[in-house]
Backbone bond lengths (Angstrom), bond angles and torsions (degrees), N, CA, C in turn:
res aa  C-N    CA-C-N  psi(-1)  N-CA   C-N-CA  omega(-1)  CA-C   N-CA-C  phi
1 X - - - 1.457 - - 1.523 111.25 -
2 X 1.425 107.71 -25.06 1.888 96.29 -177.93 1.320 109.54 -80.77
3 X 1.378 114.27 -31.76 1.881 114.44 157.07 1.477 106.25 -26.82
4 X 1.232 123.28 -69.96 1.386 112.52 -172.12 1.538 125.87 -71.87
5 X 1.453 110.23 -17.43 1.416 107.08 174.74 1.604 111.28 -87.14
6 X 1.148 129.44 -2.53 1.126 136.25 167.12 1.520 121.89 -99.00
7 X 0.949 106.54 -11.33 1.887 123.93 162.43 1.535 104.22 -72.93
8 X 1.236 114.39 -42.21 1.651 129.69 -153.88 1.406 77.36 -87.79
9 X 1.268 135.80 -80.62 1.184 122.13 -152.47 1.897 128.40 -53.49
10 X 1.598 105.39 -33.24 1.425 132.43 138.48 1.510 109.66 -11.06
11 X 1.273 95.79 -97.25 1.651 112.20 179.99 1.722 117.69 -40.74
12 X 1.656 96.95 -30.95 2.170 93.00 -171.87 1.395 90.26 -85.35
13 X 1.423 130.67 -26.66 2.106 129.13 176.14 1.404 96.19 -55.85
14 X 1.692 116.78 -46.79 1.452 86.33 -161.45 1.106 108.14 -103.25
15 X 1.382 127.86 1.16 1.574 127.87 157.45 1.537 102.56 -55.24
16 X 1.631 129.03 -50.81 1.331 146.63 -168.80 1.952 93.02 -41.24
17 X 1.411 88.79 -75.91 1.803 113.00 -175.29 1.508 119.65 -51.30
18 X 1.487 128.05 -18.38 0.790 141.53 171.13 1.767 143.46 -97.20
19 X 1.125 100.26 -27.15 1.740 121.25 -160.16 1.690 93.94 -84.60
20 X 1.290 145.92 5.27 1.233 153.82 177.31 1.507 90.26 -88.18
21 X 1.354 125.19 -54.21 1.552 123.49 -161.52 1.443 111.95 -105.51
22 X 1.415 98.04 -11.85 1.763 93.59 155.29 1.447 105.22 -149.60
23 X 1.217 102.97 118.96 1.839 106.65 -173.50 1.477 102.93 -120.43
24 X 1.724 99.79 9.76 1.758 92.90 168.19 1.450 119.15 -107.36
25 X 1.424 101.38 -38.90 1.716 121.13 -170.08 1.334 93.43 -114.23
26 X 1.390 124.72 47.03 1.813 110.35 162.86 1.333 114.72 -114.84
27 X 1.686 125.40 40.76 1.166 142.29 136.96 1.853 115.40 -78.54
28 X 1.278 92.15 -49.11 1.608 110.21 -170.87 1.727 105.23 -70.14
29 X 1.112 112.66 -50.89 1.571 129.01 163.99 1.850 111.58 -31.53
30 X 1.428 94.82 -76.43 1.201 120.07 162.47 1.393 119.07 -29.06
31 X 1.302 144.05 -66.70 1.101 163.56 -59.61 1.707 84.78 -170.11
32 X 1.331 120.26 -60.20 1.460 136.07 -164.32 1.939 91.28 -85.81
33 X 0.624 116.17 -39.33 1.442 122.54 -179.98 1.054 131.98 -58.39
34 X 1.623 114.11 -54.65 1.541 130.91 155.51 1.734 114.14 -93.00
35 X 0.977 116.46 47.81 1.695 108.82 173.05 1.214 108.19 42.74
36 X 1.731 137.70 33.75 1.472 106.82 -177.30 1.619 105.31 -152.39
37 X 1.314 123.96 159.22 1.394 131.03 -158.15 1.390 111.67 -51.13
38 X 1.341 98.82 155.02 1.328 99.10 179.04 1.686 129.20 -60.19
39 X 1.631 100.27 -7.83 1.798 131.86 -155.88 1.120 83.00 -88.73
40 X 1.616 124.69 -58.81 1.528 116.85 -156.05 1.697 105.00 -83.35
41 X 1.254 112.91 -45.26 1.671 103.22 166.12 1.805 121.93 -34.76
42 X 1.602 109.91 -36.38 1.335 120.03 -168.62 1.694 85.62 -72.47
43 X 1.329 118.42 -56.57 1.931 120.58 -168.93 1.475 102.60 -54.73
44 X 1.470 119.93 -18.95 1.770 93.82 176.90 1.620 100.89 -90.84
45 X 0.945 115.32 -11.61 1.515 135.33 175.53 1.587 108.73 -42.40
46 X 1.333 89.05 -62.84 1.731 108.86 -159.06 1.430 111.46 -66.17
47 X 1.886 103.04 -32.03 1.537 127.31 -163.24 2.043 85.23 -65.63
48 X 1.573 72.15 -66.86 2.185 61.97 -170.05 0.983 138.84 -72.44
49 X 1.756 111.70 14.15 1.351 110.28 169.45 1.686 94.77 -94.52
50 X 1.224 127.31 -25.42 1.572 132.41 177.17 1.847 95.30 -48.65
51 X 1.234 91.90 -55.87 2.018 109.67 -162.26 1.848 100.27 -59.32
52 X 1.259 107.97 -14.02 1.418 118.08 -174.70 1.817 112.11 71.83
53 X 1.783 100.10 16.50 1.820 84.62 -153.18 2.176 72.91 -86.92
54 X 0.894 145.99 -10.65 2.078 134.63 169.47 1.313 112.90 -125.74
55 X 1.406 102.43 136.52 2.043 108.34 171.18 1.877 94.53 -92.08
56 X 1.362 80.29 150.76 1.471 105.44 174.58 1.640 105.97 -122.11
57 X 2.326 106.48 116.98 1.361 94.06 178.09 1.401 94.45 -106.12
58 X 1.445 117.50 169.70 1.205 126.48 152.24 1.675 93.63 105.06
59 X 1.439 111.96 164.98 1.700 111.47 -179.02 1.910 100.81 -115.85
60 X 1.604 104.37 -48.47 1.588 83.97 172.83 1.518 135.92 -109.74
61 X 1.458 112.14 -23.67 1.636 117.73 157.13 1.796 86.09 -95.10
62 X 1.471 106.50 127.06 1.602 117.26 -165.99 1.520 88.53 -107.73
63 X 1.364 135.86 164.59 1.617 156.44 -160.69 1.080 101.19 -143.18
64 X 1.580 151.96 130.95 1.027 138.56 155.03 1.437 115.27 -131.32
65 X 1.671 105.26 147.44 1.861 111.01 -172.95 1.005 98.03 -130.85
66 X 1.669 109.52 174.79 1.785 118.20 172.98 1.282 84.45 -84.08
67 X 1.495 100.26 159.30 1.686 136.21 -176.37 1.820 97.96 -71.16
68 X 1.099 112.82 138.42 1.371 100.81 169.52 1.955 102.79 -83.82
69 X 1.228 105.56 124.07 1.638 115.45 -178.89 1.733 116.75 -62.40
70 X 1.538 107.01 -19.06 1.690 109.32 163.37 1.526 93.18 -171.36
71 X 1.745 89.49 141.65 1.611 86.11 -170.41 2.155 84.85 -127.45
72 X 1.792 96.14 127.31 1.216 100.47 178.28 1.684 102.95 -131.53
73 X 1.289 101.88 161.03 1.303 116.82 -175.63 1.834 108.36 -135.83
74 X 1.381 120.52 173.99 1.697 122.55 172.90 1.540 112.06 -166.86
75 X 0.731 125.96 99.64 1.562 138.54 -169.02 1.456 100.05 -55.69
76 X 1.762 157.12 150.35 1.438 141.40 169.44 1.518 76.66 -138.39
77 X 1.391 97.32 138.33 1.780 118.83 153.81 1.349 113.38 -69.70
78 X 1.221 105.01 138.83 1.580 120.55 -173.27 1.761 107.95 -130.54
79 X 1.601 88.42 99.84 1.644 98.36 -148.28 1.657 80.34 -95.97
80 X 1.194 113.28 144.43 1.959 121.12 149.46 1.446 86.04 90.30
81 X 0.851 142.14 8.98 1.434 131.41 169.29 1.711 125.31 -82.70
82 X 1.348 130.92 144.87 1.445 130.92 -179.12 1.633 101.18 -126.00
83 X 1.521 105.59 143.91 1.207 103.34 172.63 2.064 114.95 -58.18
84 X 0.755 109.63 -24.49 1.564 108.42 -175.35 1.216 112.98 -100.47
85 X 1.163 137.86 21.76 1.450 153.25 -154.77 1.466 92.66 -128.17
C-alpha cells in the first residue's frame, strides 16, 4: 500500500510543478506522463483543490493555478495629487 501512496504523491509534485505552464491540459499531461487514465489524473486533481494547494476557474473547459499561499494587500494615501497632473 505505500507503493501507491508514494506514486500519488509523485503525480500531485508534478501536477504541483507543472499546472503554471499548463493550467488547461494538466490532466492530459498528467495522465500521459504517469501511464494512467485520464479519471485518475482528474482524482489527484480534485485532492489538491480539496488540500487548497490549486484553484480551479471555469465549470466546463476548467483552468487551473497554484493557490496563492497568503494573499495581502495595503491601501497608501496619495496626498497632493490631481487627476491631470
Amino acid at each position: 500500500m505505500t507503493g501507491v501512496r508514494v506514486r500519488g504523491e509523485q503525480v500531485r509534485k508534478y501536477v504541483i510543478e507543472n499546472v503554471e505552464r499548463h493550467p488547461q491540459d494538466i490532466a492530459r499531461l498528467t495522465a500521459e506522463h504517469f501511464e494512467i487514465t485520464r479519471q485518475a489524473a482528474h482524482k489527484h486533481l480534485r485532492n489538491l483543490l480539496k488540500e487548497n494547494a490549486i484553484i480551479a476557474e471555469g465549470t466546463t473547459r476548467r483552468r487551473y493555478k497554484l493557490a496563492p499561499l497568503v494573499e495581502w494587500s495595503k491601501t497608501y494615501p496619495l496626498l497632493g495629487l490631481a487627476e491631470d497632473v
